[in-house]
Steps between C-alpha positions, in 0.01 A plus 500: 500500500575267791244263394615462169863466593322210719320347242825504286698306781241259562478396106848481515576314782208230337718479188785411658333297754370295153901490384572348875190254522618401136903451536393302859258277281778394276769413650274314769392286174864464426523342808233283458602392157186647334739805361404453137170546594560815694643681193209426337246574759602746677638772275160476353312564810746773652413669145139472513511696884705780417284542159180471770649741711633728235137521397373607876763753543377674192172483583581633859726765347219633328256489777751715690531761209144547542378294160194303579556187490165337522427677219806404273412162602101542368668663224705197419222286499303710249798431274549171598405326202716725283860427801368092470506543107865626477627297829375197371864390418664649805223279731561170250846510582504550927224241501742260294762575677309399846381189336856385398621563859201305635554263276903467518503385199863619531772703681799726421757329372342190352541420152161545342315389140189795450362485124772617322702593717795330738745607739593526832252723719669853586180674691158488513320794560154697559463520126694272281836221558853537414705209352851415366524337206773274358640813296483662863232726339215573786168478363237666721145329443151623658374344766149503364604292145791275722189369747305367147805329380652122515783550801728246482747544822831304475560564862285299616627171332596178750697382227638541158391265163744332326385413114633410187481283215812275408421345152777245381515330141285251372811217490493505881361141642240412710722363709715806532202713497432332852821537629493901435161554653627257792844719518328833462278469786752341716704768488171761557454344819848462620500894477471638898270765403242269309158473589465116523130484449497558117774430252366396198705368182311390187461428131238784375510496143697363180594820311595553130859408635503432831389288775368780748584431903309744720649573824342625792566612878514735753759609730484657855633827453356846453838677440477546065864551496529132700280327273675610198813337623315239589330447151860599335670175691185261423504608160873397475406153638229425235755548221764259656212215603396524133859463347591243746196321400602474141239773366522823384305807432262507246501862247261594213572262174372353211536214279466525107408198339613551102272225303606432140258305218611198418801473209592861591858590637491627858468889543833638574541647807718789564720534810 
């Protein structure tokens, strides 16, 4: 009786020693700045030792109740084939789950592209990850199928693409068409947060109405929120440099050319 009452404190006093070792481990990585990292990390490994040690204390409970264990154990391997069969899934999973933490291919709280889905990362755990989608849905996905997929992390962006496509009408002059592209990037790289290396402004294509300007850049912030005020102001410039420039916007048209044989009245047209 004493000796199990031992065993029972000692398995105890491991688990929370785990919970300690764990809460110590993250807020030293606070500290360090590697925090995102630690509530990735380890979480996951604080998880995988308790399920270890779950596992023991079973085993050793039995021992204790008499059952043999080396037995159970030979036992186990003669079914092993059949446990592998219907684990198969179960052992996919924790050995995805290990390879995305090895691989930190990301971290709790980034913002995160996987196949089909997208949203913000919630938890990952032994078997599968939680996220939290734009409808503030969570969608939990299996580790095994997330490791095989095309992970596109957000978080991990130096800086944010600006892009777009100004086409203005076809009367617009050569001359003027210069001035714009002159204007537009002028005022791209007058903005603080611009990254000066590449701001590019150029004739792409003549549409079927419109003279198409693409516009590209990048800006050094990693904030979304900050970039889309950013992009919202810029945006507001490119209309004004375009009207000040004597231009305008080109939209969808077409022009109907009515052709008459000769000695015949002109069609009428209505309107």
């Amino acid at each position: 009786m004493s000796r199990g009452l031992w065993l029972i404190a000692l398995f105890w006093g491991l688990l929370r020693l785990i919970r300690i070792v764990q809460t110590r481990l993250q807020n030293a990585a606070w500290e360090t700045g590697q925090g995102a990292q630690a509530r990735t990390l380890v979480p996951l490994l604080g998880n995988f030792l308790r399920v270890t040690l779950a596992i023991i204390a079973l085993l050793v409970a039995l021992a204790q109740f008499g059952y043999p264990v080396g037995t159970l154990l030979a036992g186990l391997g003669i079914g092993g084939i059949a446990v592998a069969l219907a684990a198969q899934k179960t052992v996919e999973h924790l050995f995805g789950s290990v390879s995305l933490a090895a691989d930190k291919a990301f971290r709790v709280g980034d913002w995160v592209r996987a196949g089909t889905t997208e949203g913000e990362v919630q938890r990952i755990g032994l078997r599968s990850t939680s996220f939290r989608t734009m409808d503030r849905t969570v969608v939990r996905v299996p580790n095994g199928r997330l490791a095989d997929e095309r992970i596109e992390t957000f978080g991990e962006r130096d800086r944010i693409l600006l892009r777009t496509d100004l086409d203005v009408t076809f009367d617009t002059t050569p001359e003027q068409l210069t001035q714009i592209r002159d204007a537009l990037e002028a005022a791209l790289r007058a903005h603080p947060h611009i990254w000066q290396e590449t701001v590019r402004v150029n004739i792409v294509a003549f549409t079927d109405s419109a003279i198409r300007l693409n516009v590209v850049s990048w800006f050094q912030t990693t904030d979304w929120n900050e970039f889309l005020r950013i992009r919202h102001d810029m945006l507001l410039q490119f209309v004004q440099i375009i009207r000040e420039k004597g231009s305008s916007f080109a939209f969808p048209s077409r022009t109907v050319y009515h052709v008459t044989q000769p000695g015949q009245p002109p069609a009428p047209v209505d309107g």
